[in-house]
C-alpha positions in Angstrom: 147.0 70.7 137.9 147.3 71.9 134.4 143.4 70.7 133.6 142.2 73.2 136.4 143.3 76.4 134.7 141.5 75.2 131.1 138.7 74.2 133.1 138.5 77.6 135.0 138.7 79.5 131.2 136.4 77.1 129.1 133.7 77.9 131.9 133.4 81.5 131.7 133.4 81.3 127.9 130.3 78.8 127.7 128.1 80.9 130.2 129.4 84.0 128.2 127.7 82.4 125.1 124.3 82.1 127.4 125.1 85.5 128.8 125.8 86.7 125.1 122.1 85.7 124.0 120.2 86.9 126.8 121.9 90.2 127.9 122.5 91.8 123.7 119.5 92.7 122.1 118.7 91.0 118.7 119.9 94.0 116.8 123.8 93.6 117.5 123.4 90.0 117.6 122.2 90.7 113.9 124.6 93.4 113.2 127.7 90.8 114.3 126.3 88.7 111.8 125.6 90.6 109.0 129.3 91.6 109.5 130.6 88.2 109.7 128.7 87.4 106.4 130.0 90.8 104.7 133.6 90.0 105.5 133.1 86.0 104.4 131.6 87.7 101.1 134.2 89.8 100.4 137.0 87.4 100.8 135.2 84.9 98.3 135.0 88.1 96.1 138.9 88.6 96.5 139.6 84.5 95.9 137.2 84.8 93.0 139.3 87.9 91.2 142.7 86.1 91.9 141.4 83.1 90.7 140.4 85.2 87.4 143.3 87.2 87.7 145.7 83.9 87.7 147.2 82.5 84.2 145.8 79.0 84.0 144.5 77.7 80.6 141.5 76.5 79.7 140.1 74.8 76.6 138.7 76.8 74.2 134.8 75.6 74.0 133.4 72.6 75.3 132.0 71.4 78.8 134.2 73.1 81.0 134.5 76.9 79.3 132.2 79.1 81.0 129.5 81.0 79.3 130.5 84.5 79.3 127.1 85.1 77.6 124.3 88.3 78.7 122.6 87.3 82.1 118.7 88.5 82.2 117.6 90.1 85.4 117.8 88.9 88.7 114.5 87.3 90.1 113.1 87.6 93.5 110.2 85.4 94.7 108.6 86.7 97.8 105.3 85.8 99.7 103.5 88.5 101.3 102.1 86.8 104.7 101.5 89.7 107.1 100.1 93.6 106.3 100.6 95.5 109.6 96.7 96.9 110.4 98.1 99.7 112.4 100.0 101.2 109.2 97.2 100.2 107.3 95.1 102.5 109.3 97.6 105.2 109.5 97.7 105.2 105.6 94.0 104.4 104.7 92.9 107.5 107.5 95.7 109.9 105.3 94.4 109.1 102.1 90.8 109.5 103.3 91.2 112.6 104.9 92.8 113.7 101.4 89.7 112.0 99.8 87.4 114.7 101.7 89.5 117.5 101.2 89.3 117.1 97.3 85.9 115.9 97.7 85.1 119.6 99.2 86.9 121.5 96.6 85.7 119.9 93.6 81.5 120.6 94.9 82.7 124.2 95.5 84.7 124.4 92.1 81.8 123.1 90.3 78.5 124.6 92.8 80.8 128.3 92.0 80.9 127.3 88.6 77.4 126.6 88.1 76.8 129.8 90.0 78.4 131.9 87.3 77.0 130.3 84.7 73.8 131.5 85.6 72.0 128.0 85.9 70.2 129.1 89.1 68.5 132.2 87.7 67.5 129.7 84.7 66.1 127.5 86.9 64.2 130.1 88.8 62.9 131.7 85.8 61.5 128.1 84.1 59.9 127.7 87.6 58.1 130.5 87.4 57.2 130.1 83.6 55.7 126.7 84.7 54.2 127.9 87.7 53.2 131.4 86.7 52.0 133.7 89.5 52.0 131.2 92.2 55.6 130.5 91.6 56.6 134.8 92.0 58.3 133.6 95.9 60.3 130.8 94.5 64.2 130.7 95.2 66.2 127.7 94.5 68.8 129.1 96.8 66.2 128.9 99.5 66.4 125.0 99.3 70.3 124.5 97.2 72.0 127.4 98.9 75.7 127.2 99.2 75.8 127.1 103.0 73.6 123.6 102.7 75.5 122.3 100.1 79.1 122.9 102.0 77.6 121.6 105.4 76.1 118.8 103.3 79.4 117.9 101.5 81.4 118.2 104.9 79.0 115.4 106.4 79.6 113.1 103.8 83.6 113.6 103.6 83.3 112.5 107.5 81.7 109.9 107.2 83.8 108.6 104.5 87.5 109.2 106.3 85.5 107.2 109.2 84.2 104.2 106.4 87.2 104.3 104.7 89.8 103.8 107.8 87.6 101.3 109.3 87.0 99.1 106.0 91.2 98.9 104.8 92.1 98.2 109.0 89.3 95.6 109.0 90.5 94.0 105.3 94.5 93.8 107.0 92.7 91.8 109.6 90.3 89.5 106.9 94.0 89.4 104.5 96.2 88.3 107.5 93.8 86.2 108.4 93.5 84.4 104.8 97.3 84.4 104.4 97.6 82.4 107.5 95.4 80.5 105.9 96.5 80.2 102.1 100.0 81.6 102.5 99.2 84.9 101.4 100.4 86.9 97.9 103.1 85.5 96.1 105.0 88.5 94.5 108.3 88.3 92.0 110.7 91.0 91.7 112.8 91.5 88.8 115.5 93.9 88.2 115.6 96.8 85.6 117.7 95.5 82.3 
């Protein structure tokens, strides 16, 4: 009679593990962990500082004294296997778009510039010095004029935000691809001394 009752209570506590694993989502399952292994931590921490903290002699030098010497930086030796190619297409189509925005300013900054210097009535004067009096109609504005330039510029910084988006999402494919392959980029971390 007495079996029954720790029959009855063992039961619901197996099928609560199954129930445990299938009805939490992975995050508190981690989270429970990651606690457990924080509180394990910290009592090895505490035994380790009463250990410290405790009178017990040990020989000076030799074997068993422990080196109390300066420890270099910690190491970290990591593998990166896997480049998400939707954030890699998020990021490459930001800095592209920025790519064409400076791209624009810097031919108006230097078209203005070139404006003010004067280089397009030199050049329209030494045409018609070459030319001479077939030459008195000739503009260079009428085929380099600001409006084509900027139009011209815009075109190009499209298609580059559309190249450049579509070349770094199609290399994430190619790398993840060659990391499955090879085992991807082996990468150490160290800390600052």
């Amino acid at each position: 009679m007495t079996d029954r009752p720790a029959e009855r209570t063992a039961a619901p506590m197996a099928s609560r593990g199954r129930e445990d694993t299938a009805v939490r989502p992975v995050t508190q399952r981690l989270q429970a962990k990651l606690a457990d292994a924080a509180e394990a931590a910290r009592r090895t921490a505490k035994n380790a500082t009463k250990s410290e903290a405790s009178p017990t002699r040990r020989p000076s030098g030799g074997a068993g004294a422990p080196s109390r010497g300066p420890k270099g930086p910690r190491r970290a030796r990591l593998r990166l296997t896997r480049v998400d190619p939707w954030s890699v297409m998020k990021m490459s189509f930001l800095l592209s778009v920025a790519l064409g925005v400076v791209t624009v300013v810097a031919v108006l900054i230097v078209w203005s510039v070139l404006s003010m210097a004067g280089v397009w009535d030199s050049i329209n004067t030494s045409v018609q010095d070459v030319v001479g009096d077939q030459g008195s109609g000739f503009d260079i504005h009428d085929y380099l004029g600001t409006s084509r330039i900027f139009g011209f510029t815009l075109v190009v910084a499209v298609v580059d935000v559309v190249l450049l988006t579509a070349v770094a999402t199609l290399g994430a494919f190619l790398y993840n691809m060659a990391a499955n392959l090879l085992g991807g980029v082996e990468v150490t971390l160290s800390e600052d001394d």
